[in-house]
Biotite code that builds the C-alpha atoms (Angstrom):
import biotite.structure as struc

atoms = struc.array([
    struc.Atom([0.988, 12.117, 20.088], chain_id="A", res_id=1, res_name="UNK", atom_name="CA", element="C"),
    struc.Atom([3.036, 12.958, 17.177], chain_id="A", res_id=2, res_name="UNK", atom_name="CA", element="C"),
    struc.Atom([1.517, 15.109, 14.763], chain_id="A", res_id=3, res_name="UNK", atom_name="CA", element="C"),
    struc.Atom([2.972, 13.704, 11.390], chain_id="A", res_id=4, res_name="UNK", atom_name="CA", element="C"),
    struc.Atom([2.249, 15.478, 8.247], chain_id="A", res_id=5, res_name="UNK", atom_name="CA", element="C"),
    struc.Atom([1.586, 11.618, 5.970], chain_id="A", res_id=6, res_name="UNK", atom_name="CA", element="C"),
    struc.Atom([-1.606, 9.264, 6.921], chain_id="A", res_id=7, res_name="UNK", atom_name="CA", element="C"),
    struc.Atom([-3.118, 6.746, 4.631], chain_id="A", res_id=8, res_name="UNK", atom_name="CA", element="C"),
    struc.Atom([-1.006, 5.668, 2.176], chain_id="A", res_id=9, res_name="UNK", atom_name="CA", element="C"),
    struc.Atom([-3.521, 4.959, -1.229], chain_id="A", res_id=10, res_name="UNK", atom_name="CA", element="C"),
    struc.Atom([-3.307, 2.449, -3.249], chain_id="A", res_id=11, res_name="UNK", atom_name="CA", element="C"),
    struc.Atom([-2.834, 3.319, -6.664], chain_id="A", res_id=12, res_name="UNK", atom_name="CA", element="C"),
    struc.Atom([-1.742, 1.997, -10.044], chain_id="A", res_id=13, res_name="UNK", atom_name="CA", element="C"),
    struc.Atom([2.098, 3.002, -10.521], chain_id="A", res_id=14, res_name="UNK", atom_name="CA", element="C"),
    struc.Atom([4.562, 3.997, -13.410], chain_id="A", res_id=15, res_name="UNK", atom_name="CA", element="C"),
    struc.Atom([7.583, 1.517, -11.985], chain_id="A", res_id=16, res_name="UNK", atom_name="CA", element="C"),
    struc.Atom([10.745, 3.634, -11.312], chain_id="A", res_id=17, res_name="UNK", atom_name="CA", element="C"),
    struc.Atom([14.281, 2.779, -10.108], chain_id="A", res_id=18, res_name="UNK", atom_name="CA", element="C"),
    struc.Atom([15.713, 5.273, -7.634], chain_id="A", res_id=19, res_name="UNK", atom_name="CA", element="C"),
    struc.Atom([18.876, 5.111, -5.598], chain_id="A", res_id=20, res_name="UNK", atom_name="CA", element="C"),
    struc.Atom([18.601, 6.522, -2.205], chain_id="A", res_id=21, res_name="UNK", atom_name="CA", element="C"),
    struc.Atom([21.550, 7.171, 0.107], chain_id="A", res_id=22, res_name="UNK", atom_name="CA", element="C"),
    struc.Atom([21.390, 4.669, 3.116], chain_id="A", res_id=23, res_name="UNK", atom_name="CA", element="C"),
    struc.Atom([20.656, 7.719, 5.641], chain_id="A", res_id=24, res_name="UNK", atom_name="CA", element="C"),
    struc.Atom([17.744, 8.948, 3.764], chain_id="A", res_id=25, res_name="UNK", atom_name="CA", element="C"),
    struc.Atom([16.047, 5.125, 4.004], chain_id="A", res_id=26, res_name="UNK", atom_name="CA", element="C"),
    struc.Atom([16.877, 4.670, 7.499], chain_id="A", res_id=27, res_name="UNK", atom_name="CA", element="C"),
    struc.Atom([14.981, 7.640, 7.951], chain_id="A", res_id=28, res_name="UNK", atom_name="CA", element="C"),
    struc.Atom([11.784, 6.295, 6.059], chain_id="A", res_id=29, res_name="UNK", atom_name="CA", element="C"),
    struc.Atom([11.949, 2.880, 7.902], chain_id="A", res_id=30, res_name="UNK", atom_name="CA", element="C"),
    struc.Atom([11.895, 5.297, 10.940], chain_id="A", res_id=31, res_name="UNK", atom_name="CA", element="C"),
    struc.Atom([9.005, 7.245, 9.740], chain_id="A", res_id=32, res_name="UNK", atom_name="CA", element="C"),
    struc.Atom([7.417, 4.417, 8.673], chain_id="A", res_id=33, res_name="UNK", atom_name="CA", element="C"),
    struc.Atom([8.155, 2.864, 12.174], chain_id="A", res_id=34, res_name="UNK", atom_name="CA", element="C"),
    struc.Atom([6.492, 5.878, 14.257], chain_id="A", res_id=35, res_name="UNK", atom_name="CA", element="C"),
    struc.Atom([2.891, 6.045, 11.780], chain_id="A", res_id=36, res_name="UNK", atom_name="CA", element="C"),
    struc.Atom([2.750, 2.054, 12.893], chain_id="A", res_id=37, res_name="UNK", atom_name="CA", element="C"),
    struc.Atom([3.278, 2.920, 16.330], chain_id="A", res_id=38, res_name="UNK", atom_name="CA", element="C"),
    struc.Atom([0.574, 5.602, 15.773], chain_id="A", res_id=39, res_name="UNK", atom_name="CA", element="C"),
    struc.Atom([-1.700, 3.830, 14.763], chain_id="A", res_id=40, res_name="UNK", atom_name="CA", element="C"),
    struc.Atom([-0.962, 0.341, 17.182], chain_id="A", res_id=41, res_name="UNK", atom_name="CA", element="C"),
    struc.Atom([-0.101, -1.466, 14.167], chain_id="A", res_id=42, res_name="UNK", atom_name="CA", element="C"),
    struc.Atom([2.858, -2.621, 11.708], chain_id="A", res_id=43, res_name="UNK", atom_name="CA", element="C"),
    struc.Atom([3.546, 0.398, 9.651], chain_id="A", res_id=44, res_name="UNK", atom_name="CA", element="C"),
    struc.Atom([3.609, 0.722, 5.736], chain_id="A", res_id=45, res_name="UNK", atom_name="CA", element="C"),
    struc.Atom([7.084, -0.435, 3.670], chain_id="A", res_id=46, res_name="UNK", atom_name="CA", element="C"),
    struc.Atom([9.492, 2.602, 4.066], chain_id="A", res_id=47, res_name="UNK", atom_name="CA", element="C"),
    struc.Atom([9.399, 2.373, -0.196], chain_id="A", res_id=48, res_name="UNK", atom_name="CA", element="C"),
    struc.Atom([5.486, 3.344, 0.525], chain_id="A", res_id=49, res_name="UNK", atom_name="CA", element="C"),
    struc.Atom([6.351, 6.440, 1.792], chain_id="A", res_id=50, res_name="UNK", atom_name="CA", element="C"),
    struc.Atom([8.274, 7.835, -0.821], chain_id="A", res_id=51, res_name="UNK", atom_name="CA", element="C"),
    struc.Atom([5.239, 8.919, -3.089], chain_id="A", res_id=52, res_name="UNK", atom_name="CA", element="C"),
    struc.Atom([2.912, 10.705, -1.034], chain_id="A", res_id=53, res_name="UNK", atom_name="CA", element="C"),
    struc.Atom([6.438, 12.489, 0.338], chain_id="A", res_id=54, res_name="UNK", atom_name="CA", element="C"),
    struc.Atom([6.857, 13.682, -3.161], chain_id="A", res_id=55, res_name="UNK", atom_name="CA", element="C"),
    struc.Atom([3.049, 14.625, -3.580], chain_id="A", res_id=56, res_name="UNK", atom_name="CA", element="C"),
    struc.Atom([3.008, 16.253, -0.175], chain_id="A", res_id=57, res_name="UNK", atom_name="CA", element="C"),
    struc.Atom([6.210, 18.323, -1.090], chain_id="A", res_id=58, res_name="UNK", atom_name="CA", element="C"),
    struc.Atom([4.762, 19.701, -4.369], chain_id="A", res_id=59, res_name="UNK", atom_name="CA", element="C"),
    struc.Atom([1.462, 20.723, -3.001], chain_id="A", res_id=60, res_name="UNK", atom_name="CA", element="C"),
    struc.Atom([3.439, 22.407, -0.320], chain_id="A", res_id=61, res_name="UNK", atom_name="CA", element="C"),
    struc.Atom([5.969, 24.248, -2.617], chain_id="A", res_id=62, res_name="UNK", atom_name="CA", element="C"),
    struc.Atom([4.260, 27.669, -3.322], chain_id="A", res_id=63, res_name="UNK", atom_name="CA", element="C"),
    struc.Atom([6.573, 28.597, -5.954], chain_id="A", res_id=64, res_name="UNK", atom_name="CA", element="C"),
    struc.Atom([6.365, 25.716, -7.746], chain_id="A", res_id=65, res_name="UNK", atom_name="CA", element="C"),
    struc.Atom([2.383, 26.087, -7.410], chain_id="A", res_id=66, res_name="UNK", atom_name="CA", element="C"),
    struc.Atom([2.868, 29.544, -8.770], chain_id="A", res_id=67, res_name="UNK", atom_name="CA", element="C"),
    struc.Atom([5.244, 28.429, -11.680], chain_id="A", res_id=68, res_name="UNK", atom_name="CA", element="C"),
    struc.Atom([2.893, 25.783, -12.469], chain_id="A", res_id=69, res_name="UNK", atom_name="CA", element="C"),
    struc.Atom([-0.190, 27.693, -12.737], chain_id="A", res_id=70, res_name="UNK", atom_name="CA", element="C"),
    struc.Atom([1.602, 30.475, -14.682], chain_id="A", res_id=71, res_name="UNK", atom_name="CA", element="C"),
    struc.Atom([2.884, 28.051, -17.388], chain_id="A", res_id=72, res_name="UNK", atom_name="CA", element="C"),
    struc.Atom([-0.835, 26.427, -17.686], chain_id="A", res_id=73, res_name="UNK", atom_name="CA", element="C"),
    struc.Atom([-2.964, 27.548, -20.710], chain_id="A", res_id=74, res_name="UNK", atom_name="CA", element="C"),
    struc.Atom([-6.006, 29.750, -19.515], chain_id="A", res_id=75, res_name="UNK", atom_name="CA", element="C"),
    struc.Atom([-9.596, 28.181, -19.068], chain_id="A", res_id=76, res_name="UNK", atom_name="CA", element="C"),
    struc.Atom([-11.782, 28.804, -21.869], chain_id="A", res_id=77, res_name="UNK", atom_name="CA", element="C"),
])
């Protein structure tokens, strides 16, 4: 079994956005989105699903962004 590093896709109220993605980079969601279905013995989510908890995972992932973040944050009274 594949290890993949997405599961449950939330449901959340969204901020519509309009992005252009080149066609490789959304064959390779429908394929992503393909193998969690097959995962899980079911349909898997819309390939547009994926795109937010990518993002999310990415930042929580990205150390020096976590650093830069924390370091432009006013301190905690």
């Amino acid at each position: 079994m594949t290890k993949l590093k997405l599961s449950a896709i939330p449901d959340d109220k969204a901020v519509k956005l309009t992005v252009e993605l080149p066609a490789t980079v959304y064959r390779d969601l429908a394929a992503y989105a393909e193998v969690m279905g097959r995962e899980k013995g079911q349909a898997g989510p819309e390939p547009v699903k994926l795109i937010v908890p990518m993002i999310q995972r990415f930042m929580a992932t990205d150390r020096a962004f976590a650093k830069t973040r924390r370091a432009s944050q006013p301190p905690h009274s």
